[in-house]
N, CA, C and O atoms as a MOPAC input file, in Angstrom:
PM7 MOZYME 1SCF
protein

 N   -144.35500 1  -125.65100 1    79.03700 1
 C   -144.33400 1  -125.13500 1    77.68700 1
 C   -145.67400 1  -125.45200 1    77.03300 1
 O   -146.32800 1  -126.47800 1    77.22500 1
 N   -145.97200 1  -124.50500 1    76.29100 1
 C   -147.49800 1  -125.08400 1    75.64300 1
 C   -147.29100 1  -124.52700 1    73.74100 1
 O   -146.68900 1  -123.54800 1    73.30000 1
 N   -147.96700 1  -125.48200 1    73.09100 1
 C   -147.54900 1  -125.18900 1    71.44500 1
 C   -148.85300 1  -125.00300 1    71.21100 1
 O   -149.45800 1  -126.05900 1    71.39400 1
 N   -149.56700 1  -124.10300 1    70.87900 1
 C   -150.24700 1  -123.65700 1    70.07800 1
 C   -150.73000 1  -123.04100 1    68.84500 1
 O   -150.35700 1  -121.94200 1    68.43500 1
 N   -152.14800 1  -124.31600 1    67.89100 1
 C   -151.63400 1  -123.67800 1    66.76800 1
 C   -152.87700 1  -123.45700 1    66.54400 1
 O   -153.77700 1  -124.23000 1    66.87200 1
 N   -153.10100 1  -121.85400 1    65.68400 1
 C   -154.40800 1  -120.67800 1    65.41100 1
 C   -154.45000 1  -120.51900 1    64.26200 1
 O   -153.45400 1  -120.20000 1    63.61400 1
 N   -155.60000 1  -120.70300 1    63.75600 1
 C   -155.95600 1  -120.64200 1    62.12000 1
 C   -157.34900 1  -119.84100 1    61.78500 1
 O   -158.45000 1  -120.07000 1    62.28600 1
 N   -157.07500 1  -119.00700 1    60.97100 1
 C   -158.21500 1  -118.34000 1    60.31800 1
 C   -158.90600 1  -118.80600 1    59.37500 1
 O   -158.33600 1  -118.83300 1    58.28400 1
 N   -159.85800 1  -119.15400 1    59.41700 1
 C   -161.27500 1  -120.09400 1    58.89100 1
 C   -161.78400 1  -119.27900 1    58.05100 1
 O   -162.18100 1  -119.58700 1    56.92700 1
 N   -161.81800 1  -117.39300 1    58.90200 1
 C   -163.22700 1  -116.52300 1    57.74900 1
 C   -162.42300 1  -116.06800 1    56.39700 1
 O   -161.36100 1  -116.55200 1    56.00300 1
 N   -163.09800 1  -115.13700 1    55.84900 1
 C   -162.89300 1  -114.78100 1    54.61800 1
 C   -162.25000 1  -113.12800 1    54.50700 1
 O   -162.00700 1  -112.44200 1    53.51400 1
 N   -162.08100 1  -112.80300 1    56.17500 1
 C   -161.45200 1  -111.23600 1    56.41800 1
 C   -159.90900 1  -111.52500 1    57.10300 1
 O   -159.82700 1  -112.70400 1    57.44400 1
 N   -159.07400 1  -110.99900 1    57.29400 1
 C   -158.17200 1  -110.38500 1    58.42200 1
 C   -158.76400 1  -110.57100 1    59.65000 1
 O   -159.71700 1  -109.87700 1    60.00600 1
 N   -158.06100 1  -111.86500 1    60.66200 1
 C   -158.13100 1  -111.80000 1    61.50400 1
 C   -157.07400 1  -110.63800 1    62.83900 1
 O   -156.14400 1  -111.25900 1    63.35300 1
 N   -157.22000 1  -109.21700 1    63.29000 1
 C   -156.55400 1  -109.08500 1    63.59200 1
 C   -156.11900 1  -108.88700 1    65.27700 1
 O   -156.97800 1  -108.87300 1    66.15900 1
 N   -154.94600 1  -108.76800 1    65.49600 1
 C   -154.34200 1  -108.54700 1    66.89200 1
 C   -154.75300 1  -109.80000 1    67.50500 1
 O   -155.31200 1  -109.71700 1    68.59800 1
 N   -154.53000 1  -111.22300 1    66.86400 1
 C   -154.82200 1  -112.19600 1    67.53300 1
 C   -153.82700 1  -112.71700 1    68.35700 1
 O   -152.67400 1  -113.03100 1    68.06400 1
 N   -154.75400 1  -112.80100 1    70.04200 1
 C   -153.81300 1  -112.39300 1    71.25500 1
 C   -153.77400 1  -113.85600 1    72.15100 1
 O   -154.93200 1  -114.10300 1    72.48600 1
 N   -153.08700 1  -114.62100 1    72.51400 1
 C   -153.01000 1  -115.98000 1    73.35500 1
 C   -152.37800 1  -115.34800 1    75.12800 1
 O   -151.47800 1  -114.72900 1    75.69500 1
 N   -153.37200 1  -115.91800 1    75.28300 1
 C   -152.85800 1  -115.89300 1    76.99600 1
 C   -152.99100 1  -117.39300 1    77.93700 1
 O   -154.08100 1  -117.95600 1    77.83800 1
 N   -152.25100 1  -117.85900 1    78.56900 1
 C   -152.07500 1  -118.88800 1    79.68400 1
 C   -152.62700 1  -118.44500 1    81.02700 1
 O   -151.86300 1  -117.62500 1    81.53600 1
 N   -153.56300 1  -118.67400 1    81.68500 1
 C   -154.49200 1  -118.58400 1    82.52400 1
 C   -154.61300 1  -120.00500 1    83.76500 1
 O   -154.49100 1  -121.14500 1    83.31900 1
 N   -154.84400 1  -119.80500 1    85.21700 1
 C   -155.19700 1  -120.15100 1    85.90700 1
 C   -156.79700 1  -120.66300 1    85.90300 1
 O   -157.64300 1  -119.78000 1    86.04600 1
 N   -157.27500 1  -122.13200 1    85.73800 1
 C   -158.51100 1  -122.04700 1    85.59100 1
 C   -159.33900 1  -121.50100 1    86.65100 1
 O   -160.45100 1  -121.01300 1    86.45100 1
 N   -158.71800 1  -121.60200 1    87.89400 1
 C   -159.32600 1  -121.75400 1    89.58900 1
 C   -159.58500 1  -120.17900 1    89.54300 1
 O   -160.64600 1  -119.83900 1    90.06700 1
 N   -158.81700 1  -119.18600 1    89.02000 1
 C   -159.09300 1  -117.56500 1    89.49200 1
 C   -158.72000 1  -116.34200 1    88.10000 1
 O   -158.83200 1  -115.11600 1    88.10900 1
 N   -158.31000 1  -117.16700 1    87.12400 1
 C   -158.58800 1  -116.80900 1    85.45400 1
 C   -156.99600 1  -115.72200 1    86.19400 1
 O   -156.79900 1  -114.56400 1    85.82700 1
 N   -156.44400 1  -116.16700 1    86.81800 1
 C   -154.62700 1  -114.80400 1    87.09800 1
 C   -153.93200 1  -115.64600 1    85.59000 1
 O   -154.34100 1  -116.71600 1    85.14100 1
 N   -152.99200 1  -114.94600 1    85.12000 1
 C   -152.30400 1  -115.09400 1    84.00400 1
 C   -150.95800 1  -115.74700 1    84.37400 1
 O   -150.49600 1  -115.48900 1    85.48500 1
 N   -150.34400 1  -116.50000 1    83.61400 1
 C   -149.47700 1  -117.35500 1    84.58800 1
 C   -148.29100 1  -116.49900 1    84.07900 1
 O   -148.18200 1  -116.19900 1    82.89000 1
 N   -147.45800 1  -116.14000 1    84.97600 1
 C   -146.39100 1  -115.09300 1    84.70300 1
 C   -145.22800 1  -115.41000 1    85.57600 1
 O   -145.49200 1  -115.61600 1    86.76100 1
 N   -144.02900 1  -115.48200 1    85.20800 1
 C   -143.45500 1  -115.15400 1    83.27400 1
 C   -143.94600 1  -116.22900 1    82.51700 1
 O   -144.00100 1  -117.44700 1    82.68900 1
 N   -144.21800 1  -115.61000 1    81.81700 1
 C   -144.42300 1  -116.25600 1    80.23400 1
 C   -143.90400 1  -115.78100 1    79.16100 1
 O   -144.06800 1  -114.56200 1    79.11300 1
 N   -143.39900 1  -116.16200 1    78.35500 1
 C   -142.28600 1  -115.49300 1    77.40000 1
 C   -142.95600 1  -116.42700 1    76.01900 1
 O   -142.99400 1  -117.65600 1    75.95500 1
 N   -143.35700 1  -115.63800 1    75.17500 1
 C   -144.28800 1  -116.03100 1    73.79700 1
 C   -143.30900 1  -115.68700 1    72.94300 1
 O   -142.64400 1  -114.66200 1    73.09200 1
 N   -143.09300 1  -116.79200 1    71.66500 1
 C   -142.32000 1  -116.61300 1    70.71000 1
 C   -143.09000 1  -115.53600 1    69.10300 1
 O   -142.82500 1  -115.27400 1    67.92900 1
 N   -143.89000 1  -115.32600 1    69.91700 1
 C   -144.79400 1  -114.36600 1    68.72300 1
 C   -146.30200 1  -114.30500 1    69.94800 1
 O   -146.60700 1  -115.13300 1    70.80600 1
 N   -146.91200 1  -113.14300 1    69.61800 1
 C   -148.50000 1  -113.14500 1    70.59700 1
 C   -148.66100 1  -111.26300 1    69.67800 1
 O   -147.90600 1  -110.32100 1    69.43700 1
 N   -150.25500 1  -111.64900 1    69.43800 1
 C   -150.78100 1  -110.58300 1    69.11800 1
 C   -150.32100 1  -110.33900 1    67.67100 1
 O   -149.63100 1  -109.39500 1    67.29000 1
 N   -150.99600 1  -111.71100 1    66.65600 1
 C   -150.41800 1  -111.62200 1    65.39500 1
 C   -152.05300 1  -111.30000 1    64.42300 1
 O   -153.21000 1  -111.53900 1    64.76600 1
 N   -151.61800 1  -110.80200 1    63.39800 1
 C   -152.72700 1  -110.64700 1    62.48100 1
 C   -152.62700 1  -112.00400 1    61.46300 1
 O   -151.52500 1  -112.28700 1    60.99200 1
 N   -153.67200 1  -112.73400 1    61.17800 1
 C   -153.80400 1  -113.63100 1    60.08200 1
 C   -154.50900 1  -113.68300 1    59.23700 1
 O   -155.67800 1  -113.38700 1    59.48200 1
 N   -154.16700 1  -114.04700 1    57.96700 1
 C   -155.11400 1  -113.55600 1    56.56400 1
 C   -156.11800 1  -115.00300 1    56.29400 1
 O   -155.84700 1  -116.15900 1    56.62000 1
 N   -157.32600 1  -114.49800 1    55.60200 1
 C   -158.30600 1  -116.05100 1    55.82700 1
 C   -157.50500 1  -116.93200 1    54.97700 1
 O   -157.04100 1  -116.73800 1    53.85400 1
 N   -157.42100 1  -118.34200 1    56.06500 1
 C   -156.83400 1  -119.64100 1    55.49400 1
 C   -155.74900 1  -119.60200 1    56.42300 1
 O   -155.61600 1  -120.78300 1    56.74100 1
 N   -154.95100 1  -118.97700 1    57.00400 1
 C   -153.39900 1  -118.48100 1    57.47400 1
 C   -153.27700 1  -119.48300 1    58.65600 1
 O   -154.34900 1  -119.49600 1    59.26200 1
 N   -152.59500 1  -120.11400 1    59.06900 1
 C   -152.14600 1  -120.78700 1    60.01300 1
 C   -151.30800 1  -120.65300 1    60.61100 1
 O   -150.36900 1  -120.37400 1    59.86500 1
 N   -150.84900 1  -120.68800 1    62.13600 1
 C   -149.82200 1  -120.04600 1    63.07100 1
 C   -149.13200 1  -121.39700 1    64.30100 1
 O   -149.69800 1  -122.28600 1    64.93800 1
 N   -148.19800 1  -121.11900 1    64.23000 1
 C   -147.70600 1  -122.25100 1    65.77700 1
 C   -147.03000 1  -121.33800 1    66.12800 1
 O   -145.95300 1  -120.93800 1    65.68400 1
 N   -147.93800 1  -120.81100 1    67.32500 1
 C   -146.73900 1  -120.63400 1    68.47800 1
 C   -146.42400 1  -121.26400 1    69.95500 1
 O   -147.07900 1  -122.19400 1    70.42600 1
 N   -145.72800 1  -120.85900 1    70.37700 1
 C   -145.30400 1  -121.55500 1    71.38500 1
 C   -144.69300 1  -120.60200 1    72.55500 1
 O   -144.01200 1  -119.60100 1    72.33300 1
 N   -145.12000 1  -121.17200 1    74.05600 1
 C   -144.76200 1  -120.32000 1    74.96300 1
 C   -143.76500 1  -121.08900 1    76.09600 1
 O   -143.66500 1  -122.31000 1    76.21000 1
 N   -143.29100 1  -120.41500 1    76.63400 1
 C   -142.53900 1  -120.95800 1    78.09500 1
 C   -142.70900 1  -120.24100 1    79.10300 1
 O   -142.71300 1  -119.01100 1    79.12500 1
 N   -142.88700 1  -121.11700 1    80.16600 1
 C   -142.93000 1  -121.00800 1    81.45800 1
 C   -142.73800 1  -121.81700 1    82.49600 1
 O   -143.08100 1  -122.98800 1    82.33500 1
 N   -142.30300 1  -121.52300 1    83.46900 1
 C   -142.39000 1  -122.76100 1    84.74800 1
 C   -143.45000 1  -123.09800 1    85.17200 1
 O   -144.37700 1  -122.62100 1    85.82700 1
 N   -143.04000 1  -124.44900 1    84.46500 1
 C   -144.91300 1  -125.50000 1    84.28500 1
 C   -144.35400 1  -126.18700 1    85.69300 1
 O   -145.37100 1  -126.85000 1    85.89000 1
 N   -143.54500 1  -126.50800 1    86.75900 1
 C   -143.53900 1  -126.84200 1    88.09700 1
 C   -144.14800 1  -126.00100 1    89.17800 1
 O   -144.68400 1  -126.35600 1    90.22800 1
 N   -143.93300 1  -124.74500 1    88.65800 1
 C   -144.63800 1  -124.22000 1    89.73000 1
 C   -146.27000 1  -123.97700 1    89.91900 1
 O   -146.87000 1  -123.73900 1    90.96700 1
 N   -146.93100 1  -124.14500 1    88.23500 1
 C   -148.27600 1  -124.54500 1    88.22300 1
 C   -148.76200 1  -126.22400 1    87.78900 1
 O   -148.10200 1  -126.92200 1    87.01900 1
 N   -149.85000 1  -126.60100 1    88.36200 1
 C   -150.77100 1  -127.80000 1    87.86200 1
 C   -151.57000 1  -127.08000 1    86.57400 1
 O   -152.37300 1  -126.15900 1    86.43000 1
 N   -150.74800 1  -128.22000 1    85.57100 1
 C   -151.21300 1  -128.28300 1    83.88100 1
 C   -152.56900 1  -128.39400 1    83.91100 1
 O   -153.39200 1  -127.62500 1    83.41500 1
 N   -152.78700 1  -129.60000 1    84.64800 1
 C   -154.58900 1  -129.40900 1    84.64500 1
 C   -155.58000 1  -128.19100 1    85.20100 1
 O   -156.80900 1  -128.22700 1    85.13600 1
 N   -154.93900 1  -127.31300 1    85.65500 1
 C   -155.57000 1  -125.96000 1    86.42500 1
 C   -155.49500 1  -124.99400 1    85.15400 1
 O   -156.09900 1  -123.95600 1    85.42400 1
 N   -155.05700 1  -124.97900 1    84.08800 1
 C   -154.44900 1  -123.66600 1    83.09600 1
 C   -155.41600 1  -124.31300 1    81.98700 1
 O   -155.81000 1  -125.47000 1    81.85000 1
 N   -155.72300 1  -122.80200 1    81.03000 1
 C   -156.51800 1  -122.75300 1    80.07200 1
 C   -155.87100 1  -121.52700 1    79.45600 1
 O   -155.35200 1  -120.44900 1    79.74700 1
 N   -156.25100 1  -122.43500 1    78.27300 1
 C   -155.45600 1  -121.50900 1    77.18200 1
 C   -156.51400 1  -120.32200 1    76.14100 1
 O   -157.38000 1  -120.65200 1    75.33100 1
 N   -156.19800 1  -119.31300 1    76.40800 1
 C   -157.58800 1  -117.96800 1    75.32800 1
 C   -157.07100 1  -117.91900 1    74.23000 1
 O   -155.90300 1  -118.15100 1    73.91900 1
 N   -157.94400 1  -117.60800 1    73.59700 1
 C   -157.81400 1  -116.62800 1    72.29800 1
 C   -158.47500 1  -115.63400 1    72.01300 1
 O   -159.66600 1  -115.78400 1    72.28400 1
 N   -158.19700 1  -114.59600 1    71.54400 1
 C   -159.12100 1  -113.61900 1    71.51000 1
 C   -158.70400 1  -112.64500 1    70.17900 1
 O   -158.00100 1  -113.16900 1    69.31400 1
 N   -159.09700 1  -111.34500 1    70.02300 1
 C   -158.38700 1  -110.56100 1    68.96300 1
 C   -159.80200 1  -109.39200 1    69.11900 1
 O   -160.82400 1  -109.29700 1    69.79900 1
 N   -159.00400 1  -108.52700 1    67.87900 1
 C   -159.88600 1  -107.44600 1    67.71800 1
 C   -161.12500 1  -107.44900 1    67.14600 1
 O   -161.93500 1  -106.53800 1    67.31900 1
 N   -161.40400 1  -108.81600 1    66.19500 1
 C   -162.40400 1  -109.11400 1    65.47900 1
 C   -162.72700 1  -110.43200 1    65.61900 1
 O   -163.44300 1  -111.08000 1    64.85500 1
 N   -162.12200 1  -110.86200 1    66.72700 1
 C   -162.47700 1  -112.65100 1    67.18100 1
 C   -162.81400 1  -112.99700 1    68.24500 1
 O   -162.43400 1  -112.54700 1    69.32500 1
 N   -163.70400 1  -113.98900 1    68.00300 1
 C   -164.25800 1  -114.15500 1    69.33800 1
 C   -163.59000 1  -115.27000 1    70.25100 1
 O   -163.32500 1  -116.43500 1    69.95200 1
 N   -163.39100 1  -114.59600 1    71.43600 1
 C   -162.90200 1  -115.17100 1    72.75800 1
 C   -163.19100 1  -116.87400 1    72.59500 1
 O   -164.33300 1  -117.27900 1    72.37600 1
 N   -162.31600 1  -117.57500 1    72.69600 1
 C   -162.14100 1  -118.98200 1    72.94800 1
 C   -161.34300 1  -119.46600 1    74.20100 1
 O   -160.39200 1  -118.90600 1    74.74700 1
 N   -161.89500 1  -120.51700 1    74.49000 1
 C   -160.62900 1  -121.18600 1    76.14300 1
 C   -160.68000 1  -122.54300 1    76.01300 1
 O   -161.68600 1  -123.14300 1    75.63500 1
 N   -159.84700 1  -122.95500 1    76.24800 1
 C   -159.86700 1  -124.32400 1    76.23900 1
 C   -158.34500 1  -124.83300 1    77.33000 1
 O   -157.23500 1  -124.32100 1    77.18400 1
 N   -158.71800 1  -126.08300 1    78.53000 1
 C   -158.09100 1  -126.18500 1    79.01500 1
 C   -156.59700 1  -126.65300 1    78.55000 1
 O   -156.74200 1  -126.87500 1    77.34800 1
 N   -155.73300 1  -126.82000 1    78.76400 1
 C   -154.29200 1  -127.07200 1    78.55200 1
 C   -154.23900 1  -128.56400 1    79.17400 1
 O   -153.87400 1  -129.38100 1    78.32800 1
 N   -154.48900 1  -129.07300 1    80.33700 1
 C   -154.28000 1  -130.46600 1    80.44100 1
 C   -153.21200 1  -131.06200 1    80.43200 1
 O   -152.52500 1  -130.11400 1    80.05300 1
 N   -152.23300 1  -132.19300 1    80.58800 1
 C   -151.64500 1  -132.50500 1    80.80800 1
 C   -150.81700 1  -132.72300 1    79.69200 1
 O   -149.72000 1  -133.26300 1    79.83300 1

């Protein structure tokens, strides 16, 4: 399971902001993954937790990195870790 929380800093509409769970070793998407919200718009200041599930046994936590991205944002990763 991974909780992630995304906040808009600028002074526009951040929109179609999209989270994906990733393999660090070959960037494959770890699937199923079932997101309690993904691909949200946030207004500047707006803050978000979401949270995903998946079978974290069948991957190593330390191998996965977590994106962000959107229509007007720039791509972020950062590993997931233990």
């Amino acid at each position: 399971m991974v909780h992630a929380s995304v906040e808009n800093p600028g002074s526009s509409l951040a929109f179609m902001v999209h989270l994906r769970v990733a393999k660090a070793s070959n960037a494959d998407d770890v699937v199923p993954i079932f997101w309690d919200d993904n691909y949200v718009s946030l207004l500047p200041g707006e803050k978000r937790q979401l949270t995903a599930r998946f079978e974290s046994d069948k991957d190593n936590n330390s191998d996965l990195i977590l994106t962000v991205d959107g229509w007007n944002v720039a791509e972020i990763s950062r590993p997931l870790g233990d």
